[in-house]
C-alpha positions as CSV (number, residue, x, y, z in Angstrom):
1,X,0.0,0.0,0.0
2,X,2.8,2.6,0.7
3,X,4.8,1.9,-2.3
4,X,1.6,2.4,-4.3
5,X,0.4,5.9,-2.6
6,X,4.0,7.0,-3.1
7,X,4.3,5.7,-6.5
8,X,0.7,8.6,-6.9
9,X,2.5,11.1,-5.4
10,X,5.6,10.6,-7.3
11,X,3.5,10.8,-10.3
12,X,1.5,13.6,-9.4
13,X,4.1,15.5,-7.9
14,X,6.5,14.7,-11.3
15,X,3.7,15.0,-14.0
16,X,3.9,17.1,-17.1
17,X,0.3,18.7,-17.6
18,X,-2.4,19.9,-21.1
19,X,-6.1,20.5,-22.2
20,X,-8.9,23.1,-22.0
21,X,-10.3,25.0,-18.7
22,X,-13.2,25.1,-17.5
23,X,-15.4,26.2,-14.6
24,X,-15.5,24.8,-11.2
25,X,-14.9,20.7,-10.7
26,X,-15.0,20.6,-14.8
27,X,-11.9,22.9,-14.9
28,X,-10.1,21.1,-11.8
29,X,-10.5,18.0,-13.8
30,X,-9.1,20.0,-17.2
31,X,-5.9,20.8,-14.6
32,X,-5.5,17.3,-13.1
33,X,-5.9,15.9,-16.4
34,X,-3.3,18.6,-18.4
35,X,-0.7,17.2,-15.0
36,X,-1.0,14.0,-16.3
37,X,-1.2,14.3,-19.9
38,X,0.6,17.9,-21.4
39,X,1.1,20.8,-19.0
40,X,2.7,22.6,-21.8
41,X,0.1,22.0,-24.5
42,X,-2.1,23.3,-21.5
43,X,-0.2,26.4,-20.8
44,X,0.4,27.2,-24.8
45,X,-3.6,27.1,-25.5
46,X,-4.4,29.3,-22.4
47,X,-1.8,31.8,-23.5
48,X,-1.8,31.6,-27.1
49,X,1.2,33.7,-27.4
50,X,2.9,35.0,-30.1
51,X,6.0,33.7,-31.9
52,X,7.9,36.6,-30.3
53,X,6.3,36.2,-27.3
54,X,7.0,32.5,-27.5
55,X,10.3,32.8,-28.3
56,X,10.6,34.5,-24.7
57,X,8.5,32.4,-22.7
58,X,9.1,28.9,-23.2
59,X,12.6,29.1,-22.1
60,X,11.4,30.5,-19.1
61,X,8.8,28.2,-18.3
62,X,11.2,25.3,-19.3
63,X,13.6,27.0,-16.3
64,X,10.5,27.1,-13.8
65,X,9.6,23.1,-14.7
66,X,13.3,21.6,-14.4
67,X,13.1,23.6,-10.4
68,X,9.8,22.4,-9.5
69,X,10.6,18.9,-10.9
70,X,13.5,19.1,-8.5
71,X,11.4,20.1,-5.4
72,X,9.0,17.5,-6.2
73,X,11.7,15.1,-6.4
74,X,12.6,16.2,-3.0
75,X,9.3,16.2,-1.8
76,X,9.1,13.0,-2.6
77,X,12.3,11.7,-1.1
78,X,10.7,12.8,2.3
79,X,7.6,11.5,1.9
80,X,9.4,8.1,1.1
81,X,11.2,8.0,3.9
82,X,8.2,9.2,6.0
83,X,6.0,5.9,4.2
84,X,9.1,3.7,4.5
85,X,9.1,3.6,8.4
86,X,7.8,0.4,9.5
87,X,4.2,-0.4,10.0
88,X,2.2,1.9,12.1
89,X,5.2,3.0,14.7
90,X,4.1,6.9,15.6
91,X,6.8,8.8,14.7
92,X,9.8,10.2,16.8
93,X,9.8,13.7,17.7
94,X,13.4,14.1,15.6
95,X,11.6,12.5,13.1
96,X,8.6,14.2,13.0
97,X,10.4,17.9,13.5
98,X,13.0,16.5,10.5
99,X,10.7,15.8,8.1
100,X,8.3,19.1,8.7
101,X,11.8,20.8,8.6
102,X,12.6,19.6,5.0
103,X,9.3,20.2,3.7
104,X,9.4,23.9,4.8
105,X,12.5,24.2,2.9
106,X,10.7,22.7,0.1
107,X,8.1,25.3,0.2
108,X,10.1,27.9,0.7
109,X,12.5,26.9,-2.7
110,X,9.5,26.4,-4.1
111,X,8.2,30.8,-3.4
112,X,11.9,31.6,-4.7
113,X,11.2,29.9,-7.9
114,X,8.4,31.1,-8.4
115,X,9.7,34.5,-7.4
116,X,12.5,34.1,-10.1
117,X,9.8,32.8,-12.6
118,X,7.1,36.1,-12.0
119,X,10.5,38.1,-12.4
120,X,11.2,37.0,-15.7
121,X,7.7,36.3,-17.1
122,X,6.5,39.7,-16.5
123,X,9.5,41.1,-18.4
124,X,9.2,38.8,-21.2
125,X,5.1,39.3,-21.7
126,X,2.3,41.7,-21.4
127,X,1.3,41.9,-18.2
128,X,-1.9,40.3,-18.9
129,X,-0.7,37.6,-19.8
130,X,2.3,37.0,-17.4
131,X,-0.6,36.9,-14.6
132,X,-2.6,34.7,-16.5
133,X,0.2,32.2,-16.5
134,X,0.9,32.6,-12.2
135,X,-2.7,32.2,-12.0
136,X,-2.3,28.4,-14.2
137,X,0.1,27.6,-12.2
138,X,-1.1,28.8,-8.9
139,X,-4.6,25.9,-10.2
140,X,-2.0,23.7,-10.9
141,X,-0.2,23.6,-7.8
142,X,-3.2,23.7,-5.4
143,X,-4.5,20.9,-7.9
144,X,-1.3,18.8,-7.3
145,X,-1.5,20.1,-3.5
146,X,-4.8,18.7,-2.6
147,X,-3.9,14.8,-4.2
148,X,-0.8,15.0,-2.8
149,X,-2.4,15.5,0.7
150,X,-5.3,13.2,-0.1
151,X,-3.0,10.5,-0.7
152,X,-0.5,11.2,2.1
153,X,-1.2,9.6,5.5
154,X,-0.7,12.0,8.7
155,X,2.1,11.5,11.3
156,X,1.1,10.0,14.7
């Protein structure tokens, strides 16, 4: 059971996303399905950018994937070795404190990054545009967020 629930998160957490939005449980579906399927196809329908403004983008969001590929990566490591303890065993206070510890740092690479990313994207395109593209990714992480925690068991 735990290899399979980290073998989910794993593949949520690593998933490249793509397909149309819509509203409410139809668009969360649309964004769990792009994190399966094509993120990018995703992203370049809801933009629908220009060649220039292509040429500026994509390298930038290629930037943004590779770091949150490696936080998830890392994310997942803990989570592993949170699942990997034996049976039901509550967890020690190191342990618990460690592995909250290293998923705060987590987060917190994760806000640079997207600092970094917001940075660059709102330089390379129209406002307008550069917010539309934090906002699909804002869905897409709370997306990932919520089956990550459904699939996670808490620490006792």
């Amino acid at each position: 059971m735990h290899k399979f629930i980290m073998a989910a998160l794993v593949a949520v957490a690593l998933a490249a996303p793509g397909a149309h939005a819509q509203n409410g449980a139809g668009e969360v579906d649309a964004l769990r399905s792009a994190l399966r399927t094509d993120k990018r196809a995703y992203v370049e329908h809801s933009l629908a950018l220009t060649p220039v403004q292509a040429k500026k983008f994509w390298p930038i969001y290629d930037k943004y994937q590779v770091a949150l590929n490696a936080l998830a990566r890392t994310r997942a490591s803990t989570a592993e070795s949170l699942l990997g303890r034996a049976g039901d065993k509550p967890m020690s206070n190191l342990a618990a404190k460690q592995f909250v510890t290293q998923n705060m740092q987590a987060e917190e690479a994760e806000v640079k990054a997207r600092h970094r990313m917001f940075n660059a994207v709102m330089r390379a395109l129209p406002a307008s545009l550069a917010a539309r593209y934090v906002q699909l990714e804002s869905k897409f992480r709370a997306v990932q967020a919520y089956d990550i925690a459904a699939a996670f068991p808490l620490a006792h």
